[in-house]
N, C-alpha and C positions, 0 to 999 in steps of 0.2 A: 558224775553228772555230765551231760554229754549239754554241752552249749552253741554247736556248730552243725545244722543240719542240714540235709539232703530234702531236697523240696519230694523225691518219691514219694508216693502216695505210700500209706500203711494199709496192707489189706485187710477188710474189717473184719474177717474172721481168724487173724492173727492178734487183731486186738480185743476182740471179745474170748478166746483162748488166755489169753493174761488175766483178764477181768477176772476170768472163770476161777481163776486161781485163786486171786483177789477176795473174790465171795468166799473162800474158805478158810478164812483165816480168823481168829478168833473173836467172838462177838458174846456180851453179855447175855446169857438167857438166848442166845440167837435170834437177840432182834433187829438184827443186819440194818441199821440202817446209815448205811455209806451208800452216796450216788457219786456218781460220775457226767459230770453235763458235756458231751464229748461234741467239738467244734471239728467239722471239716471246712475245707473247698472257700469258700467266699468269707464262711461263717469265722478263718480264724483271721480273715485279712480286719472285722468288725472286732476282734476281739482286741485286736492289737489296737485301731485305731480310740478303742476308749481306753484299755489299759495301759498303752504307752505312744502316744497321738506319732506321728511322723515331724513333725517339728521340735519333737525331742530325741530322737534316734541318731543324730548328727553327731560323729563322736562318741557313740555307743562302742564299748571296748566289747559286745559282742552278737556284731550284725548278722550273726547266721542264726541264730536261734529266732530271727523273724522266717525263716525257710521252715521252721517245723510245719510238716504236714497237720497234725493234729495238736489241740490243743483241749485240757479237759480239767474242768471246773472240777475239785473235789470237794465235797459236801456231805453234810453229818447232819443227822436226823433224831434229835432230841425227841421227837413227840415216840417215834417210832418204839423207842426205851418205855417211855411213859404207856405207850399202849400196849405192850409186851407184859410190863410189868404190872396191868391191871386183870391182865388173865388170872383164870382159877387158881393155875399151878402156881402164880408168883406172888398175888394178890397177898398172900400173909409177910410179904418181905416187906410192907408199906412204899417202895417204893415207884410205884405208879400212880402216887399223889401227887408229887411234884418234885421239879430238878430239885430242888432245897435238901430234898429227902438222899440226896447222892452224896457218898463224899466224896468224888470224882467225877469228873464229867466222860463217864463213857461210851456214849457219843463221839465226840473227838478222840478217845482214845482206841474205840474200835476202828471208825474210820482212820485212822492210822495207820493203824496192823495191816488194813485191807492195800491203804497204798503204799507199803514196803512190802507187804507178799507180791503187789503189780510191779514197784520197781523191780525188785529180782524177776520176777515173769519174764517182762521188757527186755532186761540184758540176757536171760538163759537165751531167748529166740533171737538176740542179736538187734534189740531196738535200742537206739539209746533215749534217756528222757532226763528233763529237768524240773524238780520241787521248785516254785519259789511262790513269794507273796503276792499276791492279785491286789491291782489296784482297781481305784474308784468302784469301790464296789454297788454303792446308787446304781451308778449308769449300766452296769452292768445285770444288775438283777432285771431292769428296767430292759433293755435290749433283748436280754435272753429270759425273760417270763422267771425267774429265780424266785418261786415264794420266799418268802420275807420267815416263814417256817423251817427253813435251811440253811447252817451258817456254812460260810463259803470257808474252805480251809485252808485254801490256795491254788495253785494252778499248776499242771505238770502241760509241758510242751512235748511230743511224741514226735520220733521218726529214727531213721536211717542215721547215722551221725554222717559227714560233711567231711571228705577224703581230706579236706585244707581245716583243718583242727583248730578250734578257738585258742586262743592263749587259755591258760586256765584262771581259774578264779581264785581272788585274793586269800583265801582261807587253805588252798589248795595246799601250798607247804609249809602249814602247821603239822607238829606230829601228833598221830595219836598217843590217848593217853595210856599207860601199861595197866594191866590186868589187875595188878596190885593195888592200884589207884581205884578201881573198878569193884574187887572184890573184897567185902569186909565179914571175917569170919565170927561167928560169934557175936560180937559186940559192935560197936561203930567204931 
C-alpha cells in the first residue's frame, strides 16, 4: 500500500483500463454491482476536507497521501443482487426477496474481488494506491449525492507513489502467516 504520493495527475484512460479489469472479476449471477465514485482536481481537496478536516492533519505520520491525485469511493450495490436475482433464470433460487434470503452478503464480497483485481491492475501499470476506512460518512454522501441505496466500503487513494517514501505503516512488520496456518485438509 503505497501512502506517499506524487500530485501527477493519473491519466483517465489508465484508470478506467484498471477498472476494466476490475469489472471482471467474479460476481454473483453477474450482477456487478461494485461502483466506484472516483474524485479528481478540487473534488479530492472536498474529500479530504470532510474525511480528515485540515486541523487534524498536524502531526499526521503520513502527509503525502493528501498529494493523491485521485481518490474513489468504493461502493456495493445490494439492490442490484436483489434485481438480478428476480430475473426468470434466478427467480427459483428465492433469492431476490430479500438480503435476509443470503447467507452472505455478496454485495460486499463481490465488490471486493472487483477492488483487489483494481489493486493488482494499479501496481501491474505502476500506480500505487491505498484501501482504508472513510470517515463521516453523512457528510460525505451528502457532498457527493451518495444514495443512501449504496453502502460505502471504503476509500482507495490513487496515483504515482512519492520518490520521498512514507515511513511504513504500523502493521507493516508483522509476518505473514504460513500456508499451513492457511490450508486445512480434510477436516478443520
Amino acid at each position: 500500500m503505497t501512502r506517499s504520493f506524487s500530485s501527477t495527475p493519473v491519466p483517465p484512460e489508465l484508470l478506467e483500463h484498471c477498472v476494466e479489469l476490475g469489472v471482471r472479476a467474479p460476481s454473483a449471477g453477474k450482477s456487478q454491482g461494485w461502483h466506484l465514485l472516483v474524485l479528481t482536481g478540487d473534488e479530492t481537496s472536498q474529500y479530504w476536507d470532510i474525511a480528515f478536516p485540515a486541523e487534524r492533519r498536524e502531526g499526521f505520520a503520513y502527509p503525502g497521501l493528501f498529494a493523491a491525485p485521485v481518490i474513489a469511493l468504493v461502493l456495493a450495490d445490494e439492490q442490484a443482487y436483489l434485481s438480478r436475482y428476480s430475473e426468470p433464470d434466478k427467480q427459483r433460487t428465492g433469492l431476490g426477496e430479500s438480503t435476509d434470503a443470503w447467507v452472505a452478503p455478496y454485495w460486499t464480497i463481490d465488490a471486493s474481488f472487483s477492488t483487489m483485481t483494481l489493486l493488482l491492475a494499479l501496481h501491474d501499470v505502476g500506480l500505487g494506491a491505498l484501501f482504508f476506512a472513510h470517515a463521516q460518512e453523512y457528510a460525505l454522501r451528502d457532498q457527493f449525492h451518495i444514495p443512501q441505496s449504496v453502502h460505502i466500503l471504503g476509500t482507495l487513494a490513487i496515483g504515482y507513489e512519492a520518490s520521498d517514501k512514507a515511513q511504513e505503516g504500523r502493521s507493516a512488520k508483522r509476518s505473514f502467516v504460513n500456508t499451513s496456518s492457511v490450508i486445512h485438509r480434510g477436516r478443520w
